[in-house]
KEKOL-128588 format. One record per residue (C-alpha): residue in three letters; residue number from 1; x, y, z. Coordinates in pm, 1 decimal, m for minus. Layout:
// KEKOL-128588
<r><residuo>ALA</residuo><num>NUM</num><X>X</X><Y>Y</Y><Z>Z</Z></r>
...
This chain:
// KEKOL-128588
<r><residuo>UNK</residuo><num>1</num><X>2984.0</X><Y>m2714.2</Y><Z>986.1</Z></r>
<r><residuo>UNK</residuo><num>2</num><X>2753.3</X><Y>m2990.7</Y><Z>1056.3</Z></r>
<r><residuo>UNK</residuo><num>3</num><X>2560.4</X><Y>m3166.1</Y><Z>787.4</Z></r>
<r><residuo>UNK</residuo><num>4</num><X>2250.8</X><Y>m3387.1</Y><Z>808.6</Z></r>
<r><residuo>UNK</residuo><num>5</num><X>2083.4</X><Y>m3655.1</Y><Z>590.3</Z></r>
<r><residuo>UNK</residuo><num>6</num><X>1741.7</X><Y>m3798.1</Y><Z>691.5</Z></r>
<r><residuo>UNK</residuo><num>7</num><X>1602.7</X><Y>m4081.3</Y><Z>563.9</Z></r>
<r><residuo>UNK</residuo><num>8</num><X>1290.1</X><Y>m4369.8</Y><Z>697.2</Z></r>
<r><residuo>UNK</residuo><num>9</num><X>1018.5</X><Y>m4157.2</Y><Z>511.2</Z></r>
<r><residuo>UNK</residuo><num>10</num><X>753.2</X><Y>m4306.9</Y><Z>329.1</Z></r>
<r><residuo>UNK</residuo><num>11</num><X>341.9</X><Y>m4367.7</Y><Z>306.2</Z></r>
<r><residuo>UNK</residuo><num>12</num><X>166.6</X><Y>m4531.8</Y><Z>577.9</Z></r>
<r><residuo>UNK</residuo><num>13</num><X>m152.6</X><Y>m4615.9</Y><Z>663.9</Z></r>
<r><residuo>UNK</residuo><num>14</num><X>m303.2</X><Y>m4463.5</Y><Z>962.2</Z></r>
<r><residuo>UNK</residuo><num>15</num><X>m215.7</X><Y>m4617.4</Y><Z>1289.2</Z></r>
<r><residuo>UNK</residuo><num>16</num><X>109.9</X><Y>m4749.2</Y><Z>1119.2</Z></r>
<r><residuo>UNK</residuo><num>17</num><X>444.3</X><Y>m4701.5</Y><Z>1231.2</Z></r>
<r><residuo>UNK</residuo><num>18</num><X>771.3</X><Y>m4528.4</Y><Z>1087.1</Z></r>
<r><residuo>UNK</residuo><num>19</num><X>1125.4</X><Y>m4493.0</Y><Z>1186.3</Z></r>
<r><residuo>UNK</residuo><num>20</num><X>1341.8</X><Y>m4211.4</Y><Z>1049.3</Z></r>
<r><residuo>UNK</residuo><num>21</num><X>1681.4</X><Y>m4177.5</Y><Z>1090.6</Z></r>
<r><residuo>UNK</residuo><num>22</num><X>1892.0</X><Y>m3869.0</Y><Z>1087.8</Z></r>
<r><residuo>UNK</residuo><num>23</num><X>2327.5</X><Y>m3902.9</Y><Z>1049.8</Z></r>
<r><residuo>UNK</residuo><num>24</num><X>2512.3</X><Y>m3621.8</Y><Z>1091.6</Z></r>
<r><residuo>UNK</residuo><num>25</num><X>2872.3</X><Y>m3573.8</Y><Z>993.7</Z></r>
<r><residuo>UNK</residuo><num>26</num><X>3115.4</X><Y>m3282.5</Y><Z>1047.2</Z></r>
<r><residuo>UNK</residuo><num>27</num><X>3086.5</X><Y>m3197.8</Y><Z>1408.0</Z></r>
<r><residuo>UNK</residuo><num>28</num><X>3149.4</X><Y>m3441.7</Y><Z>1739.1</Z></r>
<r><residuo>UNK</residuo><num>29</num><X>2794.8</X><Y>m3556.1</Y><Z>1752.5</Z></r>
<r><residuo>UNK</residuo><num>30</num><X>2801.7</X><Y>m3624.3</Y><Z>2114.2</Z></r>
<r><residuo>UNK</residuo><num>31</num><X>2829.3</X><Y>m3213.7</Y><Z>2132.1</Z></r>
<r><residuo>UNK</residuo><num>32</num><X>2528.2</X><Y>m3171.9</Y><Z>1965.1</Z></r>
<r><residuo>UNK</residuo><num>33</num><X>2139.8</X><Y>m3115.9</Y><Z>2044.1</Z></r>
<r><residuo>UNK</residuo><num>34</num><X>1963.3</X><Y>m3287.9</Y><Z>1805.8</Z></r>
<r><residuo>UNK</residuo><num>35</num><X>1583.6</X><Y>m3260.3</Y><Z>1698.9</Z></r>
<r><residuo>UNK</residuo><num>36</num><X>1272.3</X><Y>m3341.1</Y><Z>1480.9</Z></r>
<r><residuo>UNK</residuo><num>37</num><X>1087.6</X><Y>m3084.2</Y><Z>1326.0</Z></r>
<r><residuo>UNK</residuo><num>38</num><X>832.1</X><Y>m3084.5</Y><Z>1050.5</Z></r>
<r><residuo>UNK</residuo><num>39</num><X>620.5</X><Y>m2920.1</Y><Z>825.8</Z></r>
<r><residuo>UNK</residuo><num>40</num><X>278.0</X><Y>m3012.1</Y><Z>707.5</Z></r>
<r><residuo>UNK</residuo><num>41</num><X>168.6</X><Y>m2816.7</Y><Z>336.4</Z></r>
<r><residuo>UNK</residuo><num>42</num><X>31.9</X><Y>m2446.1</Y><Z>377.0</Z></r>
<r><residuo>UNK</residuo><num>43</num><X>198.1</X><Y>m2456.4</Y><Z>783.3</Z></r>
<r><residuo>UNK</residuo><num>44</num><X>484.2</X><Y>m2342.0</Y><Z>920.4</Z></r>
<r><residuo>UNK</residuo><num>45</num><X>761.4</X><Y>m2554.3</Y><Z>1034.5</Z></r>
<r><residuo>UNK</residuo><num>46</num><X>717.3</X><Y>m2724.1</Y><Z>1375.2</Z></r>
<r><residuo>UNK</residuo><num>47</num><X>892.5</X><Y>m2868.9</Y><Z>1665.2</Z></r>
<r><residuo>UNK</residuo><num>48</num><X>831.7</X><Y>m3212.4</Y><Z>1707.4</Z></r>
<r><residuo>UNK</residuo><num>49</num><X>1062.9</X><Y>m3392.9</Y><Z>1956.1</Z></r>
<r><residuo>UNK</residuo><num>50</num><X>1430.0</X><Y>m3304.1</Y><Z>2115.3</Z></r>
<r><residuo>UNK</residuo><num>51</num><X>1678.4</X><Y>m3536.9</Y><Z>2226.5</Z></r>
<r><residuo>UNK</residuo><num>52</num><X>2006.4</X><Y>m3296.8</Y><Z>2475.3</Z></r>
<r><residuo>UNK</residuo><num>53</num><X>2370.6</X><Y>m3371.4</Y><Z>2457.7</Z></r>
<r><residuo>UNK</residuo><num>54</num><X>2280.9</X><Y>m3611.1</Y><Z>2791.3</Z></r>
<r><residuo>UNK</residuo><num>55</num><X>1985.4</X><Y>m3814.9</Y><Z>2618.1</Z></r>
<r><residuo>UNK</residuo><num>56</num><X>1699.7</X><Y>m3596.6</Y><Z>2838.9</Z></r>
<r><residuo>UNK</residuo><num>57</num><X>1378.9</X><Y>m3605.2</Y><Z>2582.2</Z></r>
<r><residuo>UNK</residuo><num>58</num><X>1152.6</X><Y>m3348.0</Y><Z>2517.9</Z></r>
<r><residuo>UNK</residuo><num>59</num><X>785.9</X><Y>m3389.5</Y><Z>2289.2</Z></r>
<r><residuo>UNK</residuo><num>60</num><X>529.9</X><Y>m3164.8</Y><Z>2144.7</Z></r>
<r><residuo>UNK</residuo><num>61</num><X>216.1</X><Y>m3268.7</Y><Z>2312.3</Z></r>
<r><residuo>UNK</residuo><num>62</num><X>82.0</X><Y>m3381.6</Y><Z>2008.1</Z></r>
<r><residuo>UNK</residuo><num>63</num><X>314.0</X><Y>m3664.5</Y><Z>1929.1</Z></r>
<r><residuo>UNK</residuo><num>64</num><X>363.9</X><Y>m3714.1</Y><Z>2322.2</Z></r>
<r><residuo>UNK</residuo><num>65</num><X>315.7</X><Y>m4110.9</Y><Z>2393.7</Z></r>
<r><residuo>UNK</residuo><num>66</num><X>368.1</X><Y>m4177.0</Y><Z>1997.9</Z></r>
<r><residuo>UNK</residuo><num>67</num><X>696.2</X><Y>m4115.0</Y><Z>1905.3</Z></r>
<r><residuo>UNK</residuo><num>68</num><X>1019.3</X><Y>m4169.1</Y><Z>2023.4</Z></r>
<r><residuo>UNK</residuo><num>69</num><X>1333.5</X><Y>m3976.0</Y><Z>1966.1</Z></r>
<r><residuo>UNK</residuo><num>70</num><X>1697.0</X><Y>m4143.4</Y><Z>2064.6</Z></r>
<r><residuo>UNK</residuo><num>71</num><X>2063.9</X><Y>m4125.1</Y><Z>1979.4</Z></r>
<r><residuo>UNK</residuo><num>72</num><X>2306.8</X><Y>m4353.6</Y><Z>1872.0</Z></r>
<r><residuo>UNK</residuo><num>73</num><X>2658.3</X><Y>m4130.3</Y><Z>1966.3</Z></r>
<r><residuo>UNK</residuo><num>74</num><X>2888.4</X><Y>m4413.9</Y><Z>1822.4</Z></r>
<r><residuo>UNK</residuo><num>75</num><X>2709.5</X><Y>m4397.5</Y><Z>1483.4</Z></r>
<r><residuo>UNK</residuo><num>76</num><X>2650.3</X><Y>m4026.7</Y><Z>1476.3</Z></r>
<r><residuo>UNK</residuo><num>77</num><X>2258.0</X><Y>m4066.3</Y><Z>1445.4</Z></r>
<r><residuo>UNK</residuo><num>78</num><X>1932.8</X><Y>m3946.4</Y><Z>1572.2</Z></r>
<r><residuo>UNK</residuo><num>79</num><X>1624.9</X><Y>m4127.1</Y><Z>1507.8</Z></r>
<r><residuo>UNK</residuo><num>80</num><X>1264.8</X><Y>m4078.6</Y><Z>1577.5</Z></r>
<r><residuo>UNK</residuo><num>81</num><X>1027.6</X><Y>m4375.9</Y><Z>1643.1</Z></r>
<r><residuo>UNK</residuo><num>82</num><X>658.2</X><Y>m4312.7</Y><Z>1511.4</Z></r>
<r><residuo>UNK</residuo><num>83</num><X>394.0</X><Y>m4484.9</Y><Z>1616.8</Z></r>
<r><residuo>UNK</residuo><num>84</num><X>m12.1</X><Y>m4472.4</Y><Z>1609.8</Z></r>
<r><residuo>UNK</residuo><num>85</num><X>35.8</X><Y>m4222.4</Y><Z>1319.1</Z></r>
<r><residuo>UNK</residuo><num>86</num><X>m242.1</X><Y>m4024.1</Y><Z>1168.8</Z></r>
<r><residuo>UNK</residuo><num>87</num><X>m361.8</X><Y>m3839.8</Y><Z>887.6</Z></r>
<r><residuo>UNK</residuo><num>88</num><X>m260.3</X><Y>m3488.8</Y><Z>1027.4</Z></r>
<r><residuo>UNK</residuo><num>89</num><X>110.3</X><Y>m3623.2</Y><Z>1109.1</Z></r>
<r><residuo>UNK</residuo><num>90</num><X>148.1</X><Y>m3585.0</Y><Z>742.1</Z></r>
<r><residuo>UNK</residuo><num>91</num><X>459.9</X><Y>m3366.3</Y><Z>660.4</Z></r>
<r><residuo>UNK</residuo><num>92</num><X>803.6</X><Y>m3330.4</Y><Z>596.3</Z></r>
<r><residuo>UNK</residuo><num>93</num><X>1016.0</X><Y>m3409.5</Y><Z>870.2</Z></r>
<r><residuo>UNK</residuo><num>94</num><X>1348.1</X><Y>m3187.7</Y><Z>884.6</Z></r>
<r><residuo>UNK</residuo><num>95</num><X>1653.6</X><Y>m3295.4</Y><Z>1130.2</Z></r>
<r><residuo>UNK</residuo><num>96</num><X>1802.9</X><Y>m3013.3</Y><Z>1364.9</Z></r>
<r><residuo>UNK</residuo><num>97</num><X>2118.0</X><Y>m3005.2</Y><Z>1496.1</Z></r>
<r><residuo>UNK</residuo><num>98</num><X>2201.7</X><Y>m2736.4</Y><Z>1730.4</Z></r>
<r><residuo>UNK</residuo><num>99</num><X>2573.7</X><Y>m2715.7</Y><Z>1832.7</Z></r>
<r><residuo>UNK</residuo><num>100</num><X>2750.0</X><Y>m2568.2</Y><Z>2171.6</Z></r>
<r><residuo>UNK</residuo><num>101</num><X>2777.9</X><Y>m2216.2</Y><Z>2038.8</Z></r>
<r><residuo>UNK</residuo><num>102</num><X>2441.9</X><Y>m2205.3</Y><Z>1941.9</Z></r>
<r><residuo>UNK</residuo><num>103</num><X>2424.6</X><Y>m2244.1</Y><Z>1547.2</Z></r>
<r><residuo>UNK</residuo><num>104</num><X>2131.8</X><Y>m2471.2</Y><Z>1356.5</Z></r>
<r><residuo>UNK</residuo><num>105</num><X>2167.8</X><Y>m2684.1</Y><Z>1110.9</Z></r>
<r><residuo>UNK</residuo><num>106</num><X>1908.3</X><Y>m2855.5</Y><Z>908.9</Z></r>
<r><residuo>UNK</residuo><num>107</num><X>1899.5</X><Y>m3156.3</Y><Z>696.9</Z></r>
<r><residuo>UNK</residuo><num>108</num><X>1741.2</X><Y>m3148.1</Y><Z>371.5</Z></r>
<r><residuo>UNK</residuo><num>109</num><X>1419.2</X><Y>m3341.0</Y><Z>482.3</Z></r>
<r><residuo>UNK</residuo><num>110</num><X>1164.9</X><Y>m3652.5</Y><Z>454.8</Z></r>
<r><residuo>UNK</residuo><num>111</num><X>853.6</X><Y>m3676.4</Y><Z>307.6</Z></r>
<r><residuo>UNK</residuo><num>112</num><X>594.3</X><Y>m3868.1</Y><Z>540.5</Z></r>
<r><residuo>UNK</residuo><num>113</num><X>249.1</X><Y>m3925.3</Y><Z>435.8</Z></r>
<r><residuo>UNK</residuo><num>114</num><X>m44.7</X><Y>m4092.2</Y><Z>662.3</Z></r>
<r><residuo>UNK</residuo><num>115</num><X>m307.4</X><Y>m4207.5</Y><Z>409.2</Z></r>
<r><residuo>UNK</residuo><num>116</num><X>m563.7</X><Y>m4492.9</Y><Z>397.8</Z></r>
């Protein structure tokens, strides 16, 4: 069992930056896949950014160049880096883990709002 508390969320202004920060407990981190997903009101949860057991990145190409996802193994945390933000990055933004045997776990989420 893995469990996951986000936190960094907030209002920004567009172009603004945000750093959210995901720790998990419960599991060797360093075993885990860890992402960024989020959900923007009326859509369906979306991938946003995925950081593998040997640091190798991945983006949607709508945040690719903006935000940064990274891992801190000797803390047990993922974070995610947002930069340039705009209005339509609005959402809440869910941490992922994924362990070896192929189970997901979600944290409970962050609210993120672009707005001038």
């Amino acid at each position: 069992q893995v469990q996951l508390v986000e936190s960094g969320g907030g209002l920004v202004q567009p172009g603004g930056s945000l750093r959210l920060s995901c720790k998990a407990s419960g599991s060797i981190f360093s075993t885990l896949v860890m992402g960024w997903y989020r959900q923007a009101p009326g859509k369906q949860r979306g991938w946003v950014a995925t950081i593998s057991r040997d640091g190798t990145t991945t983006y949607a190409d709508s945040v690719q160049g903006r935000f940064t996802i990274s891992r801190d193994n000797a803390k047990n945390t993922v974070d995610l880096q947002m930069n340039s933000l705009k209005l339509e990055d609005t959402a809440i933004y869910y941490c992922k883990a994924r362990s070896p045997l192929g189970i997901g776990y979600w944290g409970q989420g962050t609210q993120v709002t672009v707005s001038s």
